[in-house]
N, C-alpha and C positions, 0 to 999 in steps of 0.2 A: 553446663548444668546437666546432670544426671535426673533423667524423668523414668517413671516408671508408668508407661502409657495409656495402661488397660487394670483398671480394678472397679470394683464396687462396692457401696456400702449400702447397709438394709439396717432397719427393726424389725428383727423375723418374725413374720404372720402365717401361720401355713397356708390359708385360704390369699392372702397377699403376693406370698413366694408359692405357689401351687407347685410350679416347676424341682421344687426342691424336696424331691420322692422321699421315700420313707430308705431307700438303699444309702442316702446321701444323710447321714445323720453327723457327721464332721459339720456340716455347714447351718444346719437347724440351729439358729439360734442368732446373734445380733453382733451386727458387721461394721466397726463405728470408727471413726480419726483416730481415736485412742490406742486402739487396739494397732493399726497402720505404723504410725509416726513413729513409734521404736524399730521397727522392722525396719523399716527405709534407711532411717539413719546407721542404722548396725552394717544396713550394706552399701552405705554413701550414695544414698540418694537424696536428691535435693526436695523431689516433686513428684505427684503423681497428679494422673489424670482420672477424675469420677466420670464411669458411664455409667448410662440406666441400666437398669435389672429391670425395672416397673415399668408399664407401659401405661403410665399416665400424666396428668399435668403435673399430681402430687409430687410423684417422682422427682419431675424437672425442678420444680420448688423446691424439695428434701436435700436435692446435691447441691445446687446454688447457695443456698443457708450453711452448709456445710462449709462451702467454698469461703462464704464471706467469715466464716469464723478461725478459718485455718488458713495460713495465707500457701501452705507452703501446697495445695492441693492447686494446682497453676490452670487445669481448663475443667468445664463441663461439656456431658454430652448430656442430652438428655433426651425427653420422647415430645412430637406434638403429633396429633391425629394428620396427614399429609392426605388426606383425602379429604377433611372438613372443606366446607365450602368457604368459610371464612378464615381459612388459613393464613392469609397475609397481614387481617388485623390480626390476629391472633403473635404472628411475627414481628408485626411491629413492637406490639407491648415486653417480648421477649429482646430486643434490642437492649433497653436499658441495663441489662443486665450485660459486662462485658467479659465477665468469665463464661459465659456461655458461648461456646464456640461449635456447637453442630449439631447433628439428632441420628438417632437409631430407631429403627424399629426390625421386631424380628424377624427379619423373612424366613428363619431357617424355618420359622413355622408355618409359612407360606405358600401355596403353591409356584411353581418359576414365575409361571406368567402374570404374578398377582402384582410386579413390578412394571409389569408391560404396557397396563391396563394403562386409559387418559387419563386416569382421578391421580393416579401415583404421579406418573410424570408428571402433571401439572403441580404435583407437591415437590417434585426434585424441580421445576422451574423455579417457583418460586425461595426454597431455599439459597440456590444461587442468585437470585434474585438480591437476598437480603443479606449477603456474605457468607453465607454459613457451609462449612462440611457437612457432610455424610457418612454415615460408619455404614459397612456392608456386613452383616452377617447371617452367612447362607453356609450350608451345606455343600457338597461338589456338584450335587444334581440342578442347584442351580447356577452352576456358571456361564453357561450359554445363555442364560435371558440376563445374568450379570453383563455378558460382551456386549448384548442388543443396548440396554442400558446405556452403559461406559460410553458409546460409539454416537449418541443421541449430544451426550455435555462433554463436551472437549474440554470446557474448561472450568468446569465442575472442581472441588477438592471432595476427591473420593479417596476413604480408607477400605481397607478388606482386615475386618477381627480377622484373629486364629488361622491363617491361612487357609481360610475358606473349608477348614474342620476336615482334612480327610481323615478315612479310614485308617487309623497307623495302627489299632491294636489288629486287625486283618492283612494288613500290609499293602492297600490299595495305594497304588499310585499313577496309573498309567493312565487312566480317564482325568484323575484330576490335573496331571502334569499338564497334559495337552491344552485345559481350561485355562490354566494359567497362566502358562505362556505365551498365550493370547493375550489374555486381560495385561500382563508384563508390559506389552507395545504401549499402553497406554500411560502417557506421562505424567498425565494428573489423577494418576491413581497408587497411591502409595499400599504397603501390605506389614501390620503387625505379625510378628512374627511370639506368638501370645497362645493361653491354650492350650497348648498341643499336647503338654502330660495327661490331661484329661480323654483325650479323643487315644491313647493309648491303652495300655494294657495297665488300669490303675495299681495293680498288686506288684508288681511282676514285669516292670519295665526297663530297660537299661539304654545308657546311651546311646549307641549306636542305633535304636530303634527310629532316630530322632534323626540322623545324619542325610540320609537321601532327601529326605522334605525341605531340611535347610540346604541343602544343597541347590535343588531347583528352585527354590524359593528366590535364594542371592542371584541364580543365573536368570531368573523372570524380571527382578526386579532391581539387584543393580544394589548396592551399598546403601545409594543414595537415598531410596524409597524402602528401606530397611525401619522399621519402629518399634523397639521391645517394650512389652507389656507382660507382667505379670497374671492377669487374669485372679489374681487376688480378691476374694477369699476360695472361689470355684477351687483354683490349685489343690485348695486341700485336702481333697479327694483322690488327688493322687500324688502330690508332695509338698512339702512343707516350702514357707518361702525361697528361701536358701536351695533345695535341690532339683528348683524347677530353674531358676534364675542361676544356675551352675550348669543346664543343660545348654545355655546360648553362651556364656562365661565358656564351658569349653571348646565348643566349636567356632567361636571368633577368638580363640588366643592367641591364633599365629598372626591376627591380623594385628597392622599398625593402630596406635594409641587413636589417631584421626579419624580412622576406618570405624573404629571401636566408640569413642565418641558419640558419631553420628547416629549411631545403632541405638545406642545406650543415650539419648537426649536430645543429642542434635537439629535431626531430622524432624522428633515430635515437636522439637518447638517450630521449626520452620512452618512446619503441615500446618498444625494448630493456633499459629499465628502469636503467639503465648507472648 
């Protein structure tokens, strides 16, 4: 089954999406199943997966209703505050809901250490606690308190969004490779490979812009812990479905149908438990 790992949907608010500047007027406006489900199917896909955009309960509510009325949108990620003190009831009442399968929140907004602190951890205890994954999404500059993290829950299901968003329209790579292949050693930490046209040169980008990143990415991570995600609707700021989802289409073409698979489904159902 072909999943498409990483997208979002909204009723754009501006004061709601604040994040979504006035440079970003492709996305200004309302991000909904309808709008998805032809896409998917035009390029055979079976499924996708709703994360949060909103960092709120609303949010987690918004996707799950979504979910329950579409079947073919297979998991949720959504947000709960991981520092409330009442986190666990809080978890419990989100059990009933079994399309709900982990939570994000966004560190890239974060300071590194703002994951370090006892109130986070005792929120990533508890999530494993209650089955649930993790989506990771940070910046490069925190990938060193990402390792201190990773190195705490061995047996944690942890994702990394976007490959951890380097600099590709600058062409940084060397700080972030070293972070990763670090984090790579660890087994239960899988890495969407999602994103990335965005963290490029949105006007003016070409493939090969893209090839070094996936490259260390497969050698960090291994086929296995591979997860493609469109990042859909964000994409379209710098390509339309089709030629962001043609950027990982070319660089896995030599690879076999099996290798290709897991990339493209396989894997997220594993992770995700789907």
């Amino acid at each position: 089954m072909k999943i498409d790992a990483h997208q979002h949907f909204w009723n754009y608010h501006p004061e709601k999406q604040a994040w979504i500047t006035a440079s970003m007027q492709e996305i200004r406006t309302d991000f909904l199943p309808a709008s998805l489900l032809p896409i998917l199917k035009q390029h055979n896909f079976d499924g996708s997966i709703a994360v949060q955009a909103d960092q709120s309960v609303e949010e987690t509510k918004f996707l799950i209703d979504l979910a329950e009325q579409h079947s073919w949108i297979k998991a949720v990620i959504g947000w709960v505050d991981l520092l409330a003190d009442d986190l666990e009831e809080q978890l419990s009442y989100w059990k009933q809901f079994s399309i709900l399968k982990g939570f994000r929140h966004i560190l890239q907004a974060e300071e590194p250490g703002f994951m370090l602190t006892e109130e986070f951890i005792r929120g990533i205890t508890a999530l494993e606690k209650f089955g649930y994954c993790y989506e990771i999404l940070i910046y490069p500059k925190h990938l060193s308190a990402v390792l201190e993290l990773v190195q705490q829950f061995p047996n944690m299901r942890f994702v990394m969004d976007h490959i951890a968003k380097p600099n590709i329209k600058e062409t940084q790579i060397a700080e972030w490779k070293d972070g990763l292949m670090q984090l790579g050693l660890h087994k239960n930490l899988y890495c969407k490979i999602s994103g990335m046209v965005t963290e490029a040169d949105w006007k003016n980008w070409i493939q090969s812009d893209f090839e070094p990143y996936l490259t260390i990415v497969k050698e960090a991570f291994g086929i296995e812990r591979l997860i493609y995600g469109s990042d859909w609707p964000v994409c379209l700021l710098a390509a339309d479905y089709a030629a962001q989802l043609n950027i990982y289409e070319t660089y896995f073409q030599q690879y076999t149908d099996q290798e290709k698979a897991l990339i493209f489904g396989g894997n997220a159902w594993k992770f995700y438990q789907i």
